[in-house]
N, C-alpha and C positions, 0 to 999 in steps of 0.2 A: 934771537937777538940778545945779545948781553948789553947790562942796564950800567956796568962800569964805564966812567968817563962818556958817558951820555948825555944831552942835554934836556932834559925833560920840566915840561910846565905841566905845574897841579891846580887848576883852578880849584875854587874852594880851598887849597891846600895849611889852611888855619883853621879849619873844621875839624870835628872831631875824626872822621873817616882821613880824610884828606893830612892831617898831620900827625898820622899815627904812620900815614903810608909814606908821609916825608923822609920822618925816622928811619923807618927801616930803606929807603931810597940814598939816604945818604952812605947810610950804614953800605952799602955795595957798592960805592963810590960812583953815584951819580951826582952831576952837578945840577941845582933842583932851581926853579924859578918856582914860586909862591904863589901865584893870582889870584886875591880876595879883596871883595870889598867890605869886609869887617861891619858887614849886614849887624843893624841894632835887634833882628830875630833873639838875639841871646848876646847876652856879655860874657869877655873872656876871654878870647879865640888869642888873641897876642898873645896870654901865657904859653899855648902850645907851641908856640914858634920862636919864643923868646929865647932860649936855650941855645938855638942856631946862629944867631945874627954874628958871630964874631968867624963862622965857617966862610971861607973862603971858597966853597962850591954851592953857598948858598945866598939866593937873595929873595926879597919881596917887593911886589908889585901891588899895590895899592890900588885896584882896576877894576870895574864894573864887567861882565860878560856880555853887558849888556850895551857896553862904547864897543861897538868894532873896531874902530881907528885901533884903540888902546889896546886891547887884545889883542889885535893884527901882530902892531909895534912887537906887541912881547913874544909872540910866538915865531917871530923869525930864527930862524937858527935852530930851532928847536927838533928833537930828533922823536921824541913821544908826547905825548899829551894826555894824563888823565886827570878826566872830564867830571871831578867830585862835584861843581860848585851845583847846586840845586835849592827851589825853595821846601823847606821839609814842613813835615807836619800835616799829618789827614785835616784836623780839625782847623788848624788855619790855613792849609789852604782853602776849604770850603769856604770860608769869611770872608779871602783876600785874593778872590778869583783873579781878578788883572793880574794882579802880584803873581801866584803862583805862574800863569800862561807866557805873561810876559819871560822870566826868568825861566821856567824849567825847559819852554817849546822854543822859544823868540834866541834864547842865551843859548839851548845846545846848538841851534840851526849858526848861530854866530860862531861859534865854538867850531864846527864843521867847516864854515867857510874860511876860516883862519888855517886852521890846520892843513885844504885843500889849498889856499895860496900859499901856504909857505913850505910845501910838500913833504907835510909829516910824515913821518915812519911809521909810525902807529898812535892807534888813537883809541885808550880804553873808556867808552862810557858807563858811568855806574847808574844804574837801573835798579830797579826796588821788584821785590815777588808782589806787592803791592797790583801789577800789572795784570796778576790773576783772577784777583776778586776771590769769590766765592769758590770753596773748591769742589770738582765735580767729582773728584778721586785723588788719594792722597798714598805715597806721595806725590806731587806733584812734579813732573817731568818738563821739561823745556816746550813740550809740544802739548801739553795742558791751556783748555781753552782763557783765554784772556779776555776778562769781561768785566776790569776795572768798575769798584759803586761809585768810588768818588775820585774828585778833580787832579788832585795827589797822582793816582795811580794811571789816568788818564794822561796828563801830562808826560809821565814817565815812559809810559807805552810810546807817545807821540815823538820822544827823546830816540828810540829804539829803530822805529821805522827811520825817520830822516836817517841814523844811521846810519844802517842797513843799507838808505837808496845810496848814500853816498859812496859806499865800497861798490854796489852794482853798476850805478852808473860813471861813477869816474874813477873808480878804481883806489880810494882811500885806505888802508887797511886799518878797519877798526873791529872793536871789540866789544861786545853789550853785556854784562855781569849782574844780575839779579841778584841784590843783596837779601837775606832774609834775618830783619827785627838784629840791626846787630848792637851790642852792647860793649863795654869796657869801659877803662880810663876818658876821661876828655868827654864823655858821652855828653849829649847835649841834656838843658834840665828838665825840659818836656818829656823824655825818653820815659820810660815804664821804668827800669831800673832805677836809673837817676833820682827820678818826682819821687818815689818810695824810700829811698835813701836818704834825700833831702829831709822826706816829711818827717819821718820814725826819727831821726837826729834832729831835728828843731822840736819834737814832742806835739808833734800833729800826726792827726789821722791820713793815712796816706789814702787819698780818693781812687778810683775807680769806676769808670763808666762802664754802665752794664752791669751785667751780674756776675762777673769776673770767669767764666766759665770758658770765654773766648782765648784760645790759647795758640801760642807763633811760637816757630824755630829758633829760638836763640841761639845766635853765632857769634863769637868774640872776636873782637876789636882785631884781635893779632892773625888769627886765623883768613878773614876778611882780607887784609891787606896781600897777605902774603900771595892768596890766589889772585889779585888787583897785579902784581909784580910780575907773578909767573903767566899772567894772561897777555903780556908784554911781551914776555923772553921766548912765546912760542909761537911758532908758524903756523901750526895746528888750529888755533884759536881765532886766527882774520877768517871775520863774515859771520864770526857767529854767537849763537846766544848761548850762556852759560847760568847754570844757578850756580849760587856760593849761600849753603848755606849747613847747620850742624846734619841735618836728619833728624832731629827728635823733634817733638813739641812739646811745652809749658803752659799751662792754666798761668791768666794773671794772678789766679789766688793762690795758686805755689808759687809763683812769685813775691808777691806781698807778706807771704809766707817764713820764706827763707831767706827774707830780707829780715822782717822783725826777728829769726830766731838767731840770725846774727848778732842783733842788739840787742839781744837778751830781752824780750818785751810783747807781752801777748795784746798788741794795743790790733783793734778790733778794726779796720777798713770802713771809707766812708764810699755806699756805694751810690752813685748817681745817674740819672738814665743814660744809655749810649745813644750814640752820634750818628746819626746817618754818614751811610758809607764806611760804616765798620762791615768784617765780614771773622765768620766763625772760627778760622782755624789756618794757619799755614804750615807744612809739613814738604822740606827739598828731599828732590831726588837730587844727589849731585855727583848722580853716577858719569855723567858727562863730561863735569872738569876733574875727574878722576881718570880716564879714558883720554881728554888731550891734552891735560897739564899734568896729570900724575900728581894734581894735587886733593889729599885728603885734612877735614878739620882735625886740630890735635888737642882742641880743649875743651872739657866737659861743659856742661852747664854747672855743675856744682864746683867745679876747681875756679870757673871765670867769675861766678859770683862771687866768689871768697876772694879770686882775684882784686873784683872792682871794689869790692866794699873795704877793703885793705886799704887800695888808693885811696878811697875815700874820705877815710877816717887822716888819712898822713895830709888829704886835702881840705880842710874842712871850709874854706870859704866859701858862702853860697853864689851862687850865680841866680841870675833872673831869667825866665823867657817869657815871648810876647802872649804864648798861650800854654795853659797847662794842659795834661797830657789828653 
């Protein structure tokens, strides 16, 4: 399916995933519907979409996932649907259990009924490797046990099946994308990049839970979307699950690392206990969406960090969020 002159709704699409994927959605000349409810999780989100408002293939909807009616309302006519909007965050959502269940489980199952009355063309949900838990072997393949520690990746999982049922039993055609730890521009300030960036540039100790040893696939922001697009434009793809993620892994403490030697600054990590529901290691196979989208990632971790920290620097206002990392 080609995504020009398409109508497509982004929930979440003011998020940092979700307006990165806007960009490049306009940029093909789709005409884009917006749907967020500019959640107080984090401040900001309007600057990402501010840029668009005077486009004529673009608009926003001001909408809870969590009003059917309102969602219904906006997904008429609509020809695709990806499904960003989610509550993020391992550690709050363990705090903010209802919250998280309500929105990630309650919001996609709405999200699906909408999309099934108004007989969408496809429907990509974005999923987290978060859904694997602890790994039993690495890399980690599509068909790698999932055994979610905490609420976050539970929820997420719970996103996946409904799904799934939905394309078996009524025939929806959607799509489930296992994001792995991605970073970039817009990145939320909880994010690992982000919090270490913020910190080391305000002249604080950038914190750390655990003993920083625990180390995730980082995947950049542009990489992410572009397989979110192509998981859209192919046939290959309805009914099934996809990772999208680089293939390597990172220590947080080469993170924290190569964050401070950016800023020129040997400022020393504050380390504090981790969190229940953390787990040791994520490493993608993502020999899968290479095989039915033909797509591969194209950005290092050392070029995307130089990337984000560039923006960074050209961005320097801070944002807030409701929990640190």
């Amino acid at each position: 399916m080609e995504l020009a002159g398409k109508n497509v709704l982004v929930t979440g699409g003011a998020g940092f995933i979700g307006s990165t994927l806007v960009d490049l959605l306009l940029r093909l000349g789709s005409k884009v519907i917006v749907y967020d409810n500019f959640d107080d999780f984090y401040e900001g989100k309007q600057a990402n979409i501010v840029h668009h408002l005077t486009d004529k293939g673009f608009r926003v909807v001001n909408g809870d996932i969590l009003d059917f009616e309102h969602l219904e309302a906006a997904s008429r006519g609509v020809d695709i649907v990806f499904h960003e909007a989610a509550q993020a965050g391992v550690r709050y959502c363990n705090e903010h259990l209802e919250k998280a269940n309500n929105v990630n489980v309650t919001g996609t199952l709405n999200v699906l009924l909408a999309a099934k009355k108004n007989h969408v063309k496809r429907l990509v949900y974005a999923s987290s490797s978060s859904v694997y838990g602890k790994p039993v072997r690495v890399p980690m393949d599509e068909e790698h046990p999932q055994s979610p520690p905490n609420l976050y990746g539970s929820t997420k999982l719970a996103g996946e099946k409904y799904s799934l049922s939905f394309y078996r039993t009524f025939g929806l055609p959607v799509v489930c994308l296992r994001y792995f730890s991605v970073y970039g521009p817009r990145g939320r300030p909880d994010m690992v990049v982000s919090s270490f960036a913020r910190s080391i540039a305000d002249g604080r100790r950038p914190r750390i839970f655990g003993d920083g040893s625990q180390s995730r696939d980082f995947t950049y922001v542009s990489d992410v979307v572009s397989a979110t697009a192509m998981s859209a434009m192919s046939d290959n793809a309805v009914g099934q699950v996809l990772n999208v993620g680089y293939g390597k892994d990172y220590s947080v403490n080469h993170v924290a690392r190569k964050v401070a030697e950016y800023f020129r600054t040997d400022v020393v990590p504050e380390f504090l206990p981790g969190y229940e529901g953390d787990f040791p290691r994520t490493v993608c196979s993502n020999a899968k969406a290479l095989r039915l989208l033909g797509w591969r990632p194209n950005v290092s971790f050392d070029e995307g960090i130089r990337f984000y920290l560039d923006w960074f620097k050209s961005k320097p206002e801070p944002q807030t969020a409701s929990s640190p990392v």
